[in-house]
PyMOL commands that place a pseudoatom at each C-alpha (Angstrom):
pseudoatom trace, name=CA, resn=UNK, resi=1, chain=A, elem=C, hetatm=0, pos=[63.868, 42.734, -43.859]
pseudoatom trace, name=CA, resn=UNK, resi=2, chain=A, elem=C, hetatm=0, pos=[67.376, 43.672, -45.331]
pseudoatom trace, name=CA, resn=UNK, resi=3, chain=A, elem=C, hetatm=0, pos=[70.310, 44.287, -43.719]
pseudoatom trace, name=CA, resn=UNK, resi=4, chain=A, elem=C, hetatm=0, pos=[70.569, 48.120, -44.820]
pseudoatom trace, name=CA, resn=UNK, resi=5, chain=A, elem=C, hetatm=0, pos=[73.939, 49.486, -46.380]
pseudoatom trace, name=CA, resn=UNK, resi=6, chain=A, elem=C, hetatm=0, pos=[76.055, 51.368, -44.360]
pseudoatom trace, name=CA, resn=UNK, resi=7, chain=A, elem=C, hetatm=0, pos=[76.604, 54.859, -45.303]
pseudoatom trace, name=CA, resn=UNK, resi=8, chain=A, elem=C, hetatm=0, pos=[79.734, 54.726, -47.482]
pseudoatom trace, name=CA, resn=UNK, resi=9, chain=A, elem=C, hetatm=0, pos=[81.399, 58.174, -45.832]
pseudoatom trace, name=CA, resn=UNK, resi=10, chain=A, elem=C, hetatm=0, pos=[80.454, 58.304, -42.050]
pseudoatom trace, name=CA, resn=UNK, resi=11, chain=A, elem=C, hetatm=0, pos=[82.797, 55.495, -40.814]
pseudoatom trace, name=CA, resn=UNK, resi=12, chain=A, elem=C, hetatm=0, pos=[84.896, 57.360, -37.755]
pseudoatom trace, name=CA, resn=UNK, resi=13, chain=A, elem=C, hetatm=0, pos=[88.348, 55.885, -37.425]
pseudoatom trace, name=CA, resn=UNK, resi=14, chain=A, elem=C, hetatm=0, pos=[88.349, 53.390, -34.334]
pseudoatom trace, name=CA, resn=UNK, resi=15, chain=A, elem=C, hetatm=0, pos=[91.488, 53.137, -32.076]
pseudoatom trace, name=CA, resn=UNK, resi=16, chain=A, elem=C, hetatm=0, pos=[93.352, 50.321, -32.845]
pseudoatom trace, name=CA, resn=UNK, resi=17, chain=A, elem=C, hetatm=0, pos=[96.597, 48.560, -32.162]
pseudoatom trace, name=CA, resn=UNK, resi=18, chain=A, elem=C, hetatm=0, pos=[98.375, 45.072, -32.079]
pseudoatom trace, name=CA, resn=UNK, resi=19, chain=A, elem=C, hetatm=0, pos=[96.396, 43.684, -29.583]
pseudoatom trace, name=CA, resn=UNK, resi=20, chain=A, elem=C, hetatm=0, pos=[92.897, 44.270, -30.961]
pseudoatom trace, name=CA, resn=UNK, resi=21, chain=A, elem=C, hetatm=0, pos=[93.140, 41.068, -32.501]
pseudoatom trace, name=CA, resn=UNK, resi=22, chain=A, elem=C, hetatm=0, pos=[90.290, 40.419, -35.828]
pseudoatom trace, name=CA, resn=UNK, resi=23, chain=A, elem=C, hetatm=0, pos=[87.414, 38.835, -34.757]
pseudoatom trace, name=CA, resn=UNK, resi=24, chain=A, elem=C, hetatm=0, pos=[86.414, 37.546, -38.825]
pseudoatom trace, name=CA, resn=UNK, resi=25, chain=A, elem=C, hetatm=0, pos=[87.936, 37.707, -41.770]
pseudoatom trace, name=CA, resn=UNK, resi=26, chain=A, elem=C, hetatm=0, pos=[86.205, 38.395, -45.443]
pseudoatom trace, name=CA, resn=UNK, resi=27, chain=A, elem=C, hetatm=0, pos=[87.598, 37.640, -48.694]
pseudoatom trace, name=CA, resn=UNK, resi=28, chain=A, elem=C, hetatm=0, pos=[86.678, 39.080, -51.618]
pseudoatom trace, name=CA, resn=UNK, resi=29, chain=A, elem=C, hetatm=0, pos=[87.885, 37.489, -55.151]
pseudoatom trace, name=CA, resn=UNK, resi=30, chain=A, elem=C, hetatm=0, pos=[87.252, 36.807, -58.648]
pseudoatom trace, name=CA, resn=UNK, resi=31, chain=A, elem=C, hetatm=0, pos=[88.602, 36.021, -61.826]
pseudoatom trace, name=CA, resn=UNK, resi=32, chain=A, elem=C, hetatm=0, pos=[91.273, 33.414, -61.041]
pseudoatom trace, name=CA, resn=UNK, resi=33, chain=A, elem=C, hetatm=0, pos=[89.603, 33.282, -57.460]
pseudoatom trace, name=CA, resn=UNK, resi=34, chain=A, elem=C, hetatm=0, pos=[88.701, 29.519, -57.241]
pseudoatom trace, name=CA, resn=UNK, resi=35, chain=A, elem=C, hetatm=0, pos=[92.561, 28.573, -58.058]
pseudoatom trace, name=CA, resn=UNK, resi=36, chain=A, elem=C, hetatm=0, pos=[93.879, 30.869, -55.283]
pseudoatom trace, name=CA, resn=UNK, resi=37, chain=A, elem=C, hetatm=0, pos=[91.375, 29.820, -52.659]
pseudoatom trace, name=CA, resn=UNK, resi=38, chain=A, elem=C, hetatm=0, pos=[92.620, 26.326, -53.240]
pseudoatom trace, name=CA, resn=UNK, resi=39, chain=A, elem=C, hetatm=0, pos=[96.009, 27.835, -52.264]
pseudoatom trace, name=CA, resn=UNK, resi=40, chain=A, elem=C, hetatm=0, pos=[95.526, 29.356, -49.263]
pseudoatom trace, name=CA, resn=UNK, resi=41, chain=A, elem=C, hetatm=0, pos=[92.521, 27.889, -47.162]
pseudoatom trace, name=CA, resn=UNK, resi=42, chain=A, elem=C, hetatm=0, pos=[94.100, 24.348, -47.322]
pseudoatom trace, name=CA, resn=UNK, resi=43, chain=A, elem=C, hetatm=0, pos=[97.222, 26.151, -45.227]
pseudoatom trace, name=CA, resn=UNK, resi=44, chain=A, elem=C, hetatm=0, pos=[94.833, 27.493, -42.633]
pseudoatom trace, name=CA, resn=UNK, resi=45, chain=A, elem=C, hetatm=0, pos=[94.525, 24.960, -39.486]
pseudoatom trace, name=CA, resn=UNK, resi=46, chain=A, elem=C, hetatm=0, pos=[91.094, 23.401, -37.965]
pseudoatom trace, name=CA, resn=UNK, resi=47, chain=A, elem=C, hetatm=0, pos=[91.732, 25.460, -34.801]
pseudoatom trace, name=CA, resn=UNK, resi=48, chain=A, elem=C, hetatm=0, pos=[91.658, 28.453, -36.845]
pseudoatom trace, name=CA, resn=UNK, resi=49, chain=A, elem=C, hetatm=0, pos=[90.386, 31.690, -34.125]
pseudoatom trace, name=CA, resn=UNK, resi=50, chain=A, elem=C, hetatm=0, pos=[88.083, 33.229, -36.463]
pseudoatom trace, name=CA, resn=UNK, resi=51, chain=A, elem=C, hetatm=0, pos=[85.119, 32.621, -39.510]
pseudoatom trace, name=CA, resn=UNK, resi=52, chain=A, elem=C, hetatm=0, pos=[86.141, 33.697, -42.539]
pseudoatom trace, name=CA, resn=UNK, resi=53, chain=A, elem=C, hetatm=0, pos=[83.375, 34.886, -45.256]
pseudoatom trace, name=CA, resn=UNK, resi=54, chain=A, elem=C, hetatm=0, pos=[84.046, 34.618, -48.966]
pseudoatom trace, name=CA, resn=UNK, resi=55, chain=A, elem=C, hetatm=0, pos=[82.760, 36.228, -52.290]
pseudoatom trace, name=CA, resn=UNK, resi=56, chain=A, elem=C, hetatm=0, pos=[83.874, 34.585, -55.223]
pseudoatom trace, name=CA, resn=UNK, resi=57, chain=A, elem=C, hetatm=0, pos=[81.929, 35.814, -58.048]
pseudoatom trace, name=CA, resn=UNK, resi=58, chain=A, elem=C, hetatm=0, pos=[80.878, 32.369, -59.572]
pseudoatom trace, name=CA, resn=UNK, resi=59, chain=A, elem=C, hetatm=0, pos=[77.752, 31.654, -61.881]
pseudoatom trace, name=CA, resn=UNK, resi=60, chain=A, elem=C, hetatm=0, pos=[74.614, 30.132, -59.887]
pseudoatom trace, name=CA, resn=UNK, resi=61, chain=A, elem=C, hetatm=0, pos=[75.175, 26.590, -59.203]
pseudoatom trace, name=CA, resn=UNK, resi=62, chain=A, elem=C, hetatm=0, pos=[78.647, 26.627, -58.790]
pseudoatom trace, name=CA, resn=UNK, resi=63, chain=A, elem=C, hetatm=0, pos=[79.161, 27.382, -55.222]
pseudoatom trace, name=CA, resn=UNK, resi=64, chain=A, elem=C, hetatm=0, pos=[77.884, 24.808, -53.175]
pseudoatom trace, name=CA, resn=UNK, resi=65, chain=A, elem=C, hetatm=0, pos=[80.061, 22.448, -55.417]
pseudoatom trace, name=CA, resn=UNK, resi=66, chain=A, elem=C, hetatm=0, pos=[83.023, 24.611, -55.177]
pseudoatom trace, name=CA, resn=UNK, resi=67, chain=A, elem=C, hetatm=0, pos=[82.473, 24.570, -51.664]
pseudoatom trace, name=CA, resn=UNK, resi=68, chain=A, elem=C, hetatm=0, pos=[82.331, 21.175, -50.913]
pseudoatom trace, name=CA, resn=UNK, resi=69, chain=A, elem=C, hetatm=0, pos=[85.219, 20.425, -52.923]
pseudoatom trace, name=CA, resn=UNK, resi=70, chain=A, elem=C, hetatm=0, pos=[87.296, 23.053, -50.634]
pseudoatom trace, name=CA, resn=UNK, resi=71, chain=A, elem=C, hetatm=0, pos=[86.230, 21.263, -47.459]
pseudoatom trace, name=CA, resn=UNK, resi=72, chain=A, elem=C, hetatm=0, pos=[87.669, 18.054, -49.003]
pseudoatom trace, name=CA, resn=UNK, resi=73, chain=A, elem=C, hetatm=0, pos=[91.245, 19.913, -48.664]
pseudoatom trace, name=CA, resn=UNK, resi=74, chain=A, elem=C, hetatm=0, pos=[90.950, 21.916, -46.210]
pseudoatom trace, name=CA, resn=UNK, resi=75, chain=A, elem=C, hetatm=0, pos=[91.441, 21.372, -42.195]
pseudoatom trace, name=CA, resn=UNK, resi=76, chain=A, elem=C, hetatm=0, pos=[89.095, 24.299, -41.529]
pseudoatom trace, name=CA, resn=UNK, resi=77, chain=A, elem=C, hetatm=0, pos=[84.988, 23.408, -42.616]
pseudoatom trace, name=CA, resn=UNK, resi=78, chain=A, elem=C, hetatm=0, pos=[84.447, 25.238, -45.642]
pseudoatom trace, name=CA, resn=UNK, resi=79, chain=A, elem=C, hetatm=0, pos=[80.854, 25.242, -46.639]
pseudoatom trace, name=CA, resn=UNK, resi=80, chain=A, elem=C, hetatm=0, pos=[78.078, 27.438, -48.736]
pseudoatom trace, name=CA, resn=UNK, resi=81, chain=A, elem=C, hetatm=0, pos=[76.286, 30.143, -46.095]
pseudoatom trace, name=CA, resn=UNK, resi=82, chain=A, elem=C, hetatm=0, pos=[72.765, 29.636, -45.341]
pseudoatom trace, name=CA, resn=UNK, resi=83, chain=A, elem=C, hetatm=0, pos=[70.734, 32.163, -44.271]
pseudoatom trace, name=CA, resn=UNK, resi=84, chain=A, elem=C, hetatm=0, pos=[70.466, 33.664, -39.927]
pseudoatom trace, name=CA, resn=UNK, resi=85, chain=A, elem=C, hetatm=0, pos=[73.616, 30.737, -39.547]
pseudoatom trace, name=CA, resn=UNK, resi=86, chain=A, elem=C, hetatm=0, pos=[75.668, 31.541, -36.617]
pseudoatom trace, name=CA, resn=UNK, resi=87, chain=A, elem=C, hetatm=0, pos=[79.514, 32.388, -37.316]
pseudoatom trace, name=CA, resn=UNK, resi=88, chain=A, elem=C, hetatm=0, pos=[81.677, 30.167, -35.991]
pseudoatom trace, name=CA, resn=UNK, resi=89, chain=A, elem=C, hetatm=0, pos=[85.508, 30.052, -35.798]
pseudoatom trace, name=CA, resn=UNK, resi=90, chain=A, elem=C, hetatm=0, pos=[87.302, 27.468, -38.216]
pseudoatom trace, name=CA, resn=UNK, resi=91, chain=A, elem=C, hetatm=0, pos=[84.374, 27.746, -40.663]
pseudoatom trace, name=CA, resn=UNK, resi=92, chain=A, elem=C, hetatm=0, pos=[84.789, 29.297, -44.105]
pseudoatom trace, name=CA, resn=UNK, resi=93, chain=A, elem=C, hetatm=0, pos=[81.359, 30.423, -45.356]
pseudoatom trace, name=CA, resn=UNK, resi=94, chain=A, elem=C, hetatm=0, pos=[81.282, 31.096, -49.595]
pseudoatom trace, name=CA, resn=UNK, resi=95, chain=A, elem=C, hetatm=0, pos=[78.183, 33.235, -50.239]
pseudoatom trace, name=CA, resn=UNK, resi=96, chain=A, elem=C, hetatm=0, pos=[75.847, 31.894, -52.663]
pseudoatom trace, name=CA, resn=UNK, resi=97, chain=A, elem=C, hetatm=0, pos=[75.879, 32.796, -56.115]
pseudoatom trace, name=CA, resn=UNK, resi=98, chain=A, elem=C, hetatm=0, pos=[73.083, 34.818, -56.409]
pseudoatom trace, name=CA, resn=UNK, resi=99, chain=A, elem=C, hetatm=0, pos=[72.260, 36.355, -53.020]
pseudoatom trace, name=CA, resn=UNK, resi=100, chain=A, elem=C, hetatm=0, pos=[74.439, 39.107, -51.401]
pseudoatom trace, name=CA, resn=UNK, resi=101, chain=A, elem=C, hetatm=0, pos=[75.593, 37.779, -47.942]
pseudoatom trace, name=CA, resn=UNK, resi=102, chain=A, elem=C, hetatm=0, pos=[76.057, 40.502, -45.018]
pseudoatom trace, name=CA, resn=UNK, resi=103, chain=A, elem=C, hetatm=0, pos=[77.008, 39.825, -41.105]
pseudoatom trace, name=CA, resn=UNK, resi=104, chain=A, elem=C, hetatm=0, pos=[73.840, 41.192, -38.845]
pseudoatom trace, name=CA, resn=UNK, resi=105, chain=A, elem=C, hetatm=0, pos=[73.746, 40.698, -35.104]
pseudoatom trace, name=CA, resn=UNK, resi=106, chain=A, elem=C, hetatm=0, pos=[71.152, 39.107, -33.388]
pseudoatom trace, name=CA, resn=UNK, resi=107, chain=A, elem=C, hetatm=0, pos=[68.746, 40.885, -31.981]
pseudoatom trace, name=CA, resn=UNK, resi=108, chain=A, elem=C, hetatm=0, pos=[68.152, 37.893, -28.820]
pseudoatom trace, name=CA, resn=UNK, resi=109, chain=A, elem=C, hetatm=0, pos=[71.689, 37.769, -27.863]
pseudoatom trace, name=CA, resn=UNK, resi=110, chain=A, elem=C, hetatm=0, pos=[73.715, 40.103, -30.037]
pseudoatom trace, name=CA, resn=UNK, resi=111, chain=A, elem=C, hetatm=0, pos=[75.805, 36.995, -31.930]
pseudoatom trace, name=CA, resn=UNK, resi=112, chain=A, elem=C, hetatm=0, pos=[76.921, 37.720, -35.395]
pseudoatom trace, name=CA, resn=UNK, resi=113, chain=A, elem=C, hetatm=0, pos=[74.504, 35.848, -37.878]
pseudoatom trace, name=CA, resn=UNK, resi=114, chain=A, elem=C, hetatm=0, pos=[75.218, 35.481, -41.730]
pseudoatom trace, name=CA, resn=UNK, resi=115, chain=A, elem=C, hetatm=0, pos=[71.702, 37.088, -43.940]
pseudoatom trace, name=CA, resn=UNK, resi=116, chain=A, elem=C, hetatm=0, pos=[71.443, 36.270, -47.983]
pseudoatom trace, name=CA, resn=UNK, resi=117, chain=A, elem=C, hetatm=0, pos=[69.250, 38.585, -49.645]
pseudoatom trace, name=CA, resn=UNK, resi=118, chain=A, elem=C, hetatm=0, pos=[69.070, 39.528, -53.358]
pseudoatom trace, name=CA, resn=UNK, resi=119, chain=A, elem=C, hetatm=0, pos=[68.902, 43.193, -52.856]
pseudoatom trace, name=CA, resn=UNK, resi=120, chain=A, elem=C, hetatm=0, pos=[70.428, 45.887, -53.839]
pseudoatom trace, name=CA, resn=UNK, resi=121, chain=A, elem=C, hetatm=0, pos=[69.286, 43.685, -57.505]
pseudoatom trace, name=CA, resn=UNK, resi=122, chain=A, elem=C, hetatm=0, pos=[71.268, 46.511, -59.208]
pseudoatom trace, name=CA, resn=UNK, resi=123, chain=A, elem=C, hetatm=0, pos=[74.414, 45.592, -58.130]
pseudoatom trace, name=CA, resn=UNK, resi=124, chain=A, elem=C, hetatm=0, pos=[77.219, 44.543, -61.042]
pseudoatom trace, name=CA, resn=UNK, resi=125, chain=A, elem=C, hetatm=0, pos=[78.095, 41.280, -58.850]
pseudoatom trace, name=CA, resn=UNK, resi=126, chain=A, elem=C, hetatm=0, pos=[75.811, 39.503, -57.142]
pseudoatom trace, name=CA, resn=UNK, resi=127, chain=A, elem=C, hetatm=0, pos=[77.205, 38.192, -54.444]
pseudoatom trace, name=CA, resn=UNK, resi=128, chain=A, elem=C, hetatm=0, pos=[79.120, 41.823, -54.073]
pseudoatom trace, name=CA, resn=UNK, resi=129, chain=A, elem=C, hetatm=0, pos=[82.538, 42.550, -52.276]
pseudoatom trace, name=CA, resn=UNK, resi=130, chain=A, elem=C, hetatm=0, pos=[81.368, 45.650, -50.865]
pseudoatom trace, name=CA, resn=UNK, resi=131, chain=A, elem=C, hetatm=0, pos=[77.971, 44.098, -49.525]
pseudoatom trace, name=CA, resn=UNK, resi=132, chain=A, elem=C, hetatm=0, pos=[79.617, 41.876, -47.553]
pseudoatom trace, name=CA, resn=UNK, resi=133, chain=A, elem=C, hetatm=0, pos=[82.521, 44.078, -46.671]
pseudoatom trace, name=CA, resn=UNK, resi=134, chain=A, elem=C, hetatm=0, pos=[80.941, 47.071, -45.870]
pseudoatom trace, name=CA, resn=UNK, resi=135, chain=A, elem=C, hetatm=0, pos=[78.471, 44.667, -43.347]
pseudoatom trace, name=CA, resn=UNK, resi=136, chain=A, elem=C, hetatm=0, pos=[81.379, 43.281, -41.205]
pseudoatom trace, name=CA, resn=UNK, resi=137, chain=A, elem=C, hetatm=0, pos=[82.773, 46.858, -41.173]
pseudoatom trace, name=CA, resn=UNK, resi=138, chain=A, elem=C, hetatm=0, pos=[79.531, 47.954, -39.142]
pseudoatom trace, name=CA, resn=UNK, resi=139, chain=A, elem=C, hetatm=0, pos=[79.182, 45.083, -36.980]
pseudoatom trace, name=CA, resn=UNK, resi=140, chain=A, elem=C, hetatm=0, pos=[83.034, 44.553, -36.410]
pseudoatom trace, name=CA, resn=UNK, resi=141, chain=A, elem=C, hetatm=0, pos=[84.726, 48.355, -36.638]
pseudoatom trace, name=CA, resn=UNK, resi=142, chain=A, elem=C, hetatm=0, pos=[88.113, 47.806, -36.116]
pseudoatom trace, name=CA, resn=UNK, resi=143, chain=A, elem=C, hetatm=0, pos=[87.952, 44.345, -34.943]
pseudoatom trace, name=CA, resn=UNK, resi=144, chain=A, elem=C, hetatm=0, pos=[87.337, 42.811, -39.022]
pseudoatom trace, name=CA, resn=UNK, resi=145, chain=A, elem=C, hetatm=0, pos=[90.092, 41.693, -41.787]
pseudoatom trace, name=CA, resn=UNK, resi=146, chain=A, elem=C, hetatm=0, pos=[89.428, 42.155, -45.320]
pseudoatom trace, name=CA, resn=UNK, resi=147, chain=A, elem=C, hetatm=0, pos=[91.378, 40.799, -47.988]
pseudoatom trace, name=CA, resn=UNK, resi=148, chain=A, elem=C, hetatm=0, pos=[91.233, 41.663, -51.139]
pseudoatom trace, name=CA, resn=UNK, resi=149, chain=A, elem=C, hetatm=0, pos=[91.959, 38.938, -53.993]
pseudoatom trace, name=CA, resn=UNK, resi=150, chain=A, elem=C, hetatm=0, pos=[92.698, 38.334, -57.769]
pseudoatom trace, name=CA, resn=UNK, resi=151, chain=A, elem=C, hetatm=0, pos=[90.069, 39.793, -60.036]
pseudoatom trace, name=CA, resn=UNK, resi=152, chain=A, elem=C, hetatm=0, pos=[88.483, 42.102, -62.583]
pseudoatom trace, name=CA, resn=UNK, resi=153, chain=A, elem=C, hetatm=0, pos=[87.049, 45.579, -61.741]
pseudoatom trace, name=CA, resn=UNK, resi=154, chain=A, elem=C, hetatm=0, pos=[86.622, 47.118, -58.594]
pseudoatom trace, name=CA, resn=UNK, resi=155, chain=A, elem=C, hetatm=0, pos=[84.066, 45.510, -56.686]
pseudoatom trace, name=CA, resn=UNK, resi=156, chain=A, elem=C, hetatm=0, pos=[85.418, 45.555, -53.068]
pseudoatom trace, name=CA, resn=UNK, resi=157, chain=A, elem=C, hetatm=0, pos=[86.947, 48.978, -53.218]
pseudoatom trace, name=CA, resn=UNK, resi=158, chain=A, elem=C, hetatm=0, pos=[84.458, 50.519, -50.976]
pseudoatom trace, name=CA, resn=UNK, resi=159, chain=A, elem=C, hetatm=0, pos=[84.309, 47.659, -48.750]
pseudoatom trace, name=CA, resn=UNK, resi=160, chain=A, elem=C, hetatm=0, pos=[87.649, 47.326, -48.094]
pseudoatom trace, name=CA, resn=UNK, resi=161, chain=A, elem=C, hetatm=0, pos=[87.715, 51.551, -47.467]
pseudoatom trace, name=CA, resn=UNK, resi=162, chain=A, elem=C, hetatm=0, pos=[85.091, 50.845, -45.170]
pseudoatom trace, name=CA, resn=UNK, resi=163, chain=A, elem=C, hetatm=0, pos=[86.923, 48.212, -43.245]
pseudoatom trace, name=CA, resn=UNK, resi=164, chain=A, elem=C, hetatm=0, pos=[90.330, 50.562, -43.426]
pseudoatom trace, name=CA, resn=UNK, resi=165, chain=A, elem=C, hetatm=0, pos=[88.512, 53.850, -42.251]
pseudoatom trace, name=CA, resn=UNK, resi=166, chain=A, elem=C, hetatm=0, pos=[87.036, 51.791, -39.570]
pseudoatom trace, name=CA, resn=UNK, resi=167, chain=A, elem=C, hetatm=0, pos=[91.095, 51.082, -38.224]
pseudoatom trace, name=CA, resn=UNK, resi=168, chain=A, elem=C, hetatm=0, pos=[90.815, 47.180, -39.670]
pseudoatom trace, name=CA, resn=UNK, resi=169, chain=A, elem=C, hetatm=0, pos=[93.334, 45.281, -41.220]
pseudoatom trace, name=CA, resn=UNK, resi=170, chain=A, elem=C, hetatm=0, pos=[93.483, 45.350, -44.864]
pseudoatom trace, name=CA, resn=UNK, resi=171, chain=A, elem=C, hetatm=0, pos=[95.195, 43.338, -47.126]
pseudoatom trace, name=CA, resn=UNK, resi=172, chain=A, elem=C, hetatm=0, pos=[95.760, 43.416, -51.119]
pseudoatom trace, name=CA, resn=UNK, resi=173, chain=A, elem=C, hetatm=0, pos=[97.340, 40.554, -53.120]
pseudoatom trace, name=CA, resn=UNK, resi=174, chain=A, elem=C, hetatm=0, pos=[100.187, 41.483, -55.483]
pseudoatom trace, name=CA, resn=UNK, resi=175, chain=A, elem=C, hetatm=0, pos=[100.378, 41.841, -58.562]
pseudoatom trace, name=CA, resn=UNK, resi=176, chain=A, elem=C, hetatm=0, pos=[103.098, 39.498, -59.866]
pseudoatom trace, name=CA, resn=UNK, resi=177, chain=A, elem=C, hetatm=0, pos=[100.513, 37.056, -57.937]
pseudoatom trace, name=CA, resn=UNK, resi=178, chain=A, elem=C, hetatm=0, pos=[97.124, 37.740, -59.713]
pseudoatom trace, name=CA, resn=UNK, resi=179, chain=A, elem=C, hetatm=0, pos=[95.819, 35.805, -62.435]
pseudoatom trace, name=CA, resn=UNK, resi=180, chain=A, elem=C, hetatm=0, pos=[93.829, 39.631, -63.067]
pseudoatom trace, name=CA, resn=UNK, resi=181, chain=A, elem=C, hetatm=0, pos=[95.218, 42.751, -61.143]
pseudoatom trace, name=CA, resn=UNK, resi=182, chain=A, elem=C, hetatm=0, pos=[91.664, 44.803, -60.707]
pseudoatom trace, name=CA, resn=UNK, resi=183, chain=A, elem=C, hetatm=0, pos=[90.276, 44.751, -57.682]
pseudoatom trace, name=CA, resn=UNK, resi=184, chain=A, elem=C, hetatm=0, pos=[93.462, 44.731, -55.373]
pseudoatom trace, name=CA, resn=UNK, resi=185, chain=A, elem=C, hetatm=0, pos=[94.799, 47.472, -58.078]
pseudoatom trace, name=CA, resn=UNK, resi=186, chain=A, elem=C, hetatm=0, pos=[91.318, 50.099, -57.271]
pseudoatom trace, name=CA, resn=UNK, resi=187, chain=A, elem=C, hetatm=0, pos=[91.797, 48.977, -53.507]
pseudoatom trace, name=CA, resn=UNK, resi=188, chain=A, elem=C, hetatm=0, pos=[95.723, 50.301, -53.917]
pseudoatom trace, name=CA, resn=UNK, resi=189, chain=A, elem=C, hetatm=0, pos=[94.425, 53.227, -55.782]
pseudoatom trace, name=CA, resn=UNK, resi=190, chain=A, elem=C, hetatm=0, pos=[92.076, 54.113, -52.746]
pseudoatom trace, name=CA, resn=UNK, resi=191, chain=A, elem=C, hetatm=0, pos=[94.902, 54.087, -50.395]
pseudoatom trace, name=CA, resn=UNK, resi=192, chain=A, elem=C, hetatm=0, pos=[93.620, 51.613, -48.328]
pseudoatom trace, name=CA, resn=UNK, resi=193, chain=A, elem=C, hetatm=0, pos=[95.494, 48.814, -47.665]
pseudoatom trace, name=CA, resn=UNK, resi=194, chain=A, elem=C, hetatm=0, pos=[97.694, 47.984, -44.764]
pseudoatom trace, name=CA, resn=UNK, resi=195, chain=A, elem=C, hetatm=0, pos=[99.652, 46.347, -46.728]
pseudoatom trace, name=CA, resn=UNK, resi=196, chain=A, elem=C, hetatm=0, pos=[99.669, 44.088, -50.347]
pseudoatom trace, name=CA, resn=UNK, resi=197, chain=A, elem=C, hetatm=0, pos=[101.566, 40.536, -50.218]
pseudoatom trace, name=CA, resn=UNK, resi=198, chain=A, elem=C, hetatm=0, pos=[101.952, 37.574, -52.640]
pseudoatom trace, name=CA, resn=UNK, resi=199, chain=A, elem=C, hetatm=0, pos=[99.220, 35.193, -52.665]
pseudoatom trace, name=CA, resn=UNK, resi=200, chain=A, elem=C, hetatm=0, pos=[101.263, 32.742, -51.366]
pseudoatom trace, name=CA, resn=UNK, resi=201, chain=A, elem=C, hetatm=0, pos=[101.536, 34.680, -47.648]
pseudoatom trace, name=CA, resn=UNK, resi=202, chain=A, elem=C, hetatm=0, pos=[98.022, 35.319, -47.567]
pseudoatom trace, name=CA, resn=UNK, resi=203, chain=A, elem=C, hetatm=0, pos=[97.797, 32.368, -44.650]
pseudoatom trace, name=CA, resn=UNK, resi=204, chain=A, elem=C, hetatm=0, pos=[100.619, 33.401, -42.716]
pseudoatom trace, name=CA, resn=UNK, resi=205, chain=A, elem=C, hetatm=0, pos=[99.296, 36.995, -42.512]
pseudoatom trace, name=CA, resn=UNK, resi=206, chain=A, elem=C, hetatm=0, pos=[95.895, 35.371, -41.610]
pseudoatom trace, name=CA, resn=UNK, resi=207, chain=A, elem=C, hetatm=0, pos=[97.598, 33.487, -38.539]
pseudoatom trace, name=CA, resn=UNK, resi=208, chain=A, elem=C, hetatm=0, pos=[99.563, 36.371, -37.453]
pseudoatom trace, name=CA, resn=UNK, resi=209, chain=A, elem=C, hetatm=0, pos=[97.079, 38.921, -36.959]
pseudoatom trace, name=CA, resn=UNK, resi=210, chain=A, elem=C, hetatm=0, pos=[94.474, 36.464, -35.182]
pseudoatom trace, name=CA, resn=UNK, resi=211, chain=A, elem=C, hetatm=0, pos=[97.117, 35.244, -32.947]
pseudoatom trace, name=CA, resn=UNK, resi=212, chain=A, elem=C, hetatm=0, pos=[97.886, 37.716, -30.589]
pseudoatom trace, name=CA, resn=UNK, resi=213, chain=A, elem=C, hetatm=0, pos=[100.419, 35.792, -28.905]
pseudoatom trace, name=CA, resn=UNK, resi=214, chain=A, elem=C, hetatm=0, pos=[102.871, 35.896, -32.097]
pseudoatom trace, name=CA, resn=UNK, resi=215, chain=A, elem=C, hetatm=0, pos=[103.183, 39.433, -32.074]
pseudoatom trace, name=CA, resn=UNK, resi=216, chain=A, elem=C, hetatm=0, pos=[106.382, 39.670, -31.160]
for i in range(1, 216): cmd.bond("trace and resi %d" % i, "trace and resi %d" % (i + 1))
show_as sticks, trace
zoom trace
């Protein structure tokens, strides 16, 4: 059974402020993508608060390899989802190439799980920004992170308006920064980003908003 898409347009806006802390961040990247990642997950630490998801639009084959090659630099795990796995904090979790990956909760206890399916087949990417996105809007309203990365096109757009109407943090990497200005350029031209940064503050914005403590 698939994880159905949330309705694109009947998100309310959630009450939020400094303290509601995210609870996951998802990344969504492309063209130039595997050079950036190797940027910016290597700065995050292993006692990182939160999971982070990833969509990096990558041929079948690729991702598992790209993966492990990430957890070889990084401090946090990094490692290709499986399907029903349990999020856990400090873990980086690169969908598949192939399968969309969306955040359900489960039904025993009510913990976020990670599903892969290959539906909706229609979509231009597969794994898809706004699958995944639009997913951890639902489960995590105004508690989820999306970042939006170098790439071509505008997959993510919706998910990222999805996370924004919900009252989440957005974030949109520069220009000057991209190796390909599409996909944080349509998230820009939505209006919905809290804010667009160089790639290279992409961690610190990461530990600031998951860390309470350092709002100051």
């Amino acid at each position: 059974m698939t994880w159905p898409d949330p309705p694109g347009t009947e998100f309310p806006v959630s009450d939020i402020s400094s303290s509601a802390a995210p609870k996951v961040v998802a990344i969504g990247v492309s063209t130039g993508g595997p050079k950036a990642l190797e940027q910016i997950l290597p700065r995050l630490p292993e006692n990182l608060p939160v999971p982070i998801l990833i969509v990096q639009h990558m041929p079948a084959g690729f991702t598992a390899p790209f993966a492990e090659r990430l957890n070889k630099l990084c401090d946090i795990q990094v490692r290709e989802a499986t399907h029903r796995e349990l999020l856990n904090s400090g873990v980086a979790y690169i969908a598949p190439a192939g399968s969309h990956m969306r955040v359900a909760r489960r039904i025993s206890d009510s913990r976020p799980v990670i599903t892969l399916h290959r539906e909706p087949s229609s979509a231009m990417h597969v794994p898809s920004v706004d699958v995944l996105m639009k997913s951890v809007a639902a489960v995590f309203k105004n508690r989820a992170m999306g970042i939006i990365m170098t790439g071509m096109g505008s997959d993510g757009s919706e998910g990222i308006a999805a996370i924004y109407r919900q009252g989440g943090l957005t974030i949109g990497q520069d220009e000057a920064s991209c190796a390909v200005y599409g996909m944080p350029r349509a998230c820009a031209d939505l209006g919905v980003l809290s804010r667009t940064v160089p790639l290279s503050q992409i961690p610190t914005q990461i530990l600031h908003a998951t860390r309470p403590h350092q709002h100051a």
